[in-house]
C-alpha positions in Angstrom: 148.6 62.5 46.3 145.7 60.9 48.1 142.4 63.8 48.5 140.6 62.2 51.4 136.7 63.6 51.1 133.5 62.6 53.6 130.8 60.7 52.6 127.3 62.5 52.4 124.6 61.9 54.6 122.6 61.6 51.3 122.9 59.2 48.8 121.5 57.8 45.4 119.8 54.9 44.8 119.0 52.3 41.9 115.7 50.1 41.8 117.5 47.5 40.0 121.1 45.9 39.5 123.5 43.5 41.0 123.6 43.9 44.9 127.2 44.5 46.6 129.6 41.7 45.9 132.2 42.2 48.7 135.3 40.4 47.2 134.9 43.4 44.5 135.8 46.2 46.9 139.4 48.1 46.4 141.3 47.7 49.9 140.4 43.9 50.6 142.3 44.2 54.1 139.3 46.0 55.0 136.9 43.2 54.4 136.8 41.7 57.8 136.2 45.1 59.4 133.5 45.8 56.5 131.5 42.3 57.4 131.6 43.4 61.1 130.1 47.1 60.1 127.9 45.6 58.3 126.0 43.0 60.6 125.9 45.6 63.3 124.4 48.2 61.2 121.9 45.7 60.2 121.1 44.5 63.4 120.5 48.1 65.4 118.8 48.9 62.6 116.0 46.4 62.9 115.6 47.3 66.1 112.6 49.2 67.3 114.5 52.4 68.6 117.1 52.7 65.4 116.4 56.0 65.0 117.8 56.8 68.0 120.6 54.5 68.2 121.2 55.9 64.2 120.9 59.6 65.7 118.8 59.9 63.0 115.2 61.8 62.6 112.4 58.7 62.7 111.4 60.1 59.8 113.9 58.7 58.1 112.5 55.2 58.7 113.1 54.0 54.5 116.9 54.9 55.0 117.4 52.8 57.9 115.5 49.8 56.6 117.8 50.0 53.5 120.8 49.3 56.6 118.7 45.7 56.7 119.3 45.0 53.0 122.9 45.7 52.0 123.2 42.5 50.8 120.3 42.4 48.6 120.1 45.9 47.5 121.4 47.1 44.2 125.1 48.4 44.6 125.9 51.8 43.4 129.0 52.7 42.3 130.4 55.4 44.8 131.5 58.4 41.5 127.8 58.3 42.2 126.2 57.1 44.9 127.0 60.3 47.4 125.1 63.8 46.5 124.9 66.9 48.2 127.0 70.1 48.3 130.2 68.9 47.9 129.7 66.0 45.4 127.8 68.8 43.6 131.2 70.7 43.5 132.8 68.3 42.7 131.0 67.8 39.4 132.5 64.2 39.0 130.1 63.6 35.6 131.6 66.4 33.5 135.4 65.8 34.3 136.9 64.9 31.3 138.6 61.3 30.5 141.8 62.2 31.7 140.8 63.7 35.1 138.5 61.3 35.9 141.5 59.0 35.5 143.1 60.8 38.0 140.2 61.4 40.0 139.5 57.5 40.4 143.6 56.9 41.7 143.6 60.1 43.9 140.5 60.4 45.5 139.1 58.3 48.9 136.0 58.3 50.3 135.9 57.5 54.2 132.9 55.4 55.1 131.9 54.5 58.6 130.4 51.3 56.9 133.2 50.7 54.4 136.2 52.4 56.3 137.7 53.8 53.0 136.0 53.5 48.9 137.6 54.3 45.6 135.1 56.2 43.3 134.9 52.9 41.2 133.7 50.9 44.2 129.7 50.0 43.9 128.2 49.7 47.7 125.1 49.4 48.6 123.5 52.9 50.3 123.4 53.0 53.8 122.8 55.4 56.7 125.9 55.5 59.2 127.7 58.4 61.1 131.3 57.9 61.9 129.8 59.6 65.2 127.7 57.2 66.1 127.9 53.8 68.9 126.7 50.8 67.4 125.9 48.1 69.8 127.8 45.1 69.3 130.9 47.2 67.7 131.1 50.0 69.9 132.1 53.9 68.4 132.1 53.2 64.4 135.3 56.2 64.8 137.3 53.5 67.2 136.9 50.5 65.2 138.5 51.9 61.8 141.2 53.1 63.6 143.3 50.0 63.8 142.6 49.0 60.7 142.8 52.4 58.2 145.8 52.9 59.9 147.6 49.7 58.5 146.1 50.5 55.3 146.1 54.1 54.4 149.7 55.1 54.8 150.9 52.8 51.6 148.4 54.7 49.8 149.9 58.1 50.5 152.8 56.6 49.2 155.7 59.4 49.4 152.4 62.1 48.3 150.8 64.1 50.1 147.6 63.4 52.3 144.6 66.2 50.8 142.2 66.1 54.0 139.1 67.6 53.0 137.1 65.4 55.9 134.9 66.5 58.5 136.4 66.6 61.7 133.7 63.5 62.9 135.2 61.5 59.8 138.7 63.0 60.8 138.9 60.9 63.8 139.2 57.4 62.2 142.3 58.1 61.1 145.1 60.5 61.9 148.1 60.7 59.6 151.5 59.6 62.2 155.2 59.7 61.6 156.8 60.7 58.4 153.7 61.1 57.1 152.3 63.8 59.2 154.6 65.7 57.7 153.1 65.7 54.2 149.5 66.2 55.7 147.6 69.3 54.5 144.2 70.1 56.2 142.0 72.4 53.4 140.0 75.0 55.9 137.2 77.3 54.4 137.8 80.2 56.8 134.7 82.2 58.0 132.5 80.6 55.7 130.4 77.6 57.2 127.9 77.3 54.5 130.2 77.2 51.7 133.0 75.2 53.5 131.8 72.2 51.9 130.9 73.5 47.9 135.2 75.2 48.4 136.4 71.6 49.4 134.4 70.1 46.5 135.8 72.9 44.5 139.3 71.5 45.6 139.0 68.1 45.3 138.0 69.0 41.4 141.0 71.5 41.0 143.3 68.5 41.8 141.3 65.7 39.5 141.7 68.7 36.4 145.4 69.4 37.4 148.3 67.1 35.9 150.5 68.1 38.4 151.2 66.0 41.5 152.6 68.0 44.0 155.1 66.6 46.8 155.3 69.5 49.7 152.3 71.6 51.0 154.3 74.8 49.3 153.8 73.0 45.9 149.5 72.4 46.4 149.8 75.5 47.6 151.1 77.1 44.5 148.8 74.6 42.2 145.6 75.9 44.0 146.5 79.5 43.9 145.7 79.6 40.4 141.9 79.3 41.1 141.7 80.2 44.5 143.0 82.9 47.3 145.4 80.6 49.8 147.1 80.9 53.0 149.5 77.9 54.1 150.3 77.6 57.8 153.0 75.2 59.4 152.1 73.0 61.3 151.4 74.1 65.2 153.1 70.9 66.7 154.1 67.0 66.3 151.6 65.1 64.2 149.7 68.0 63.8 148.9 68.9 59.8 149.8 71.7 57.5 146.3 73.7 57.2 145.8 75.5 53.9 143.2 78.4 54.0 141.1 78.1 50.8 138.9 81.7 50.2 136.1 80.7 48.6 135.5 81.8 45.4 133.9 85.3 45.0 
């Protein structure tokens, strides 16, 4: 089983420790694509109007000139370098031995500077949409797609594909073929604000669980012990299962 999360837009730091040391990185067929992220994201970033090539607030000016020193800046490792409402669900520090195990061989982090990170990956923090158009690369969403879609299918193996991503992280990479057919979307019907703690809930319910399942019937079942679910077939050709998660009263 491979649960697929987005990044956050926020992100811990460290003021000291070794900086990123690519060759380290799970998913080395990814480097070249990395390196190219990288020195575009550094370049529009030292440009006068980042911000607005970033789609960013200007007042974010100490985020973007941390784009300039990802080679220099002290690497994270990713269990910890992403906060906010789902990581917070997610609750990655209190899982115990054996699900954090699990959590670090089931679990991927898309990145539109990293294109895909194991939890025991250490990067350095950046600020990068998969939304936005970096000069000199063109859409971040375009150029992973080629490569994550060498690259992701082994991973899936014969499992099934967890997709709790954003739609804007979505779009780098599609499941195709056999494949789509073991492709479950989670959906937090009518509930916006809480869309994200439910798939952080999720993602936790399936580090903590020993089971694997194989078919979208099986999550289902697995997940209906902690939550209220609704599994719906898929509505066409490469086109995923969606599993409705209520969140939890």
């Amino acid at each position: 089983m491979l649960i697929l999360l987005p990044p956050s837009e926020t992100k811990s730091t460290r003021t000291r420790g070794n900086p990123l040391d690519p060759r380290t990185l799970s998913l080395p067929d990814l480097a070249v694509p990395r390196q190219q992220a990288a020195i575009a994201l550094a370049e529009a970033s030292a440009r006068p109007d980042a911000a607005e090539v970033l789609g960013v607030s200007p007042n974010l000016g100490e985020e973007i000139a941390r784009n300039t020193r990802l080679g220099s800046a002290p690497a994270v490792a990713v269990s910890r370098l992403y906060t906010g409402v789902l990581y917070d669900a997610l609750d990655l520090p209190t899982l115990d031995p054996g699900s954090r195990r699990r959590a670090a061989r089931r679990v991927l982090v898309q990145s539109a500077l990293y294109g895909a990170l194991r939890l025991t990956d250490k990067v350095a923090p950046y600020r990068l949409s998969m939304a936005v158009n970096l000069p000199g690369l063109g859409p971040v969403a375009a150029h992973w797609r080629g490569p994550l879609a060498e690259v992701m299918p082994p991973l899936a193996g014969r499992g099934l594909v967890v997709d709790c991503r954003s739609s804007t992280y979505a779009a780098a990479w599609v499941p195709q073929g056999d494949l789509a057919g073991r492709w479950v979307q989670i959906r937090v019907p009518g509930a916006t604000h809480m869309a994200k703690h439910t798939r952080g809930l999720v993602a936790r319910a399936l580090c903590v669980s020993a089971v694997d399942p194989r078919t979208p019937t099986a999550l289902a079942g697995v997940l209906s012990e902690r939550f209220a679910v609704e599994l719906h077939s898929p509505r066409g050709a490469a086109k995923p299962w969606v599993l409705d998660v209520h969140p939890p009263a």
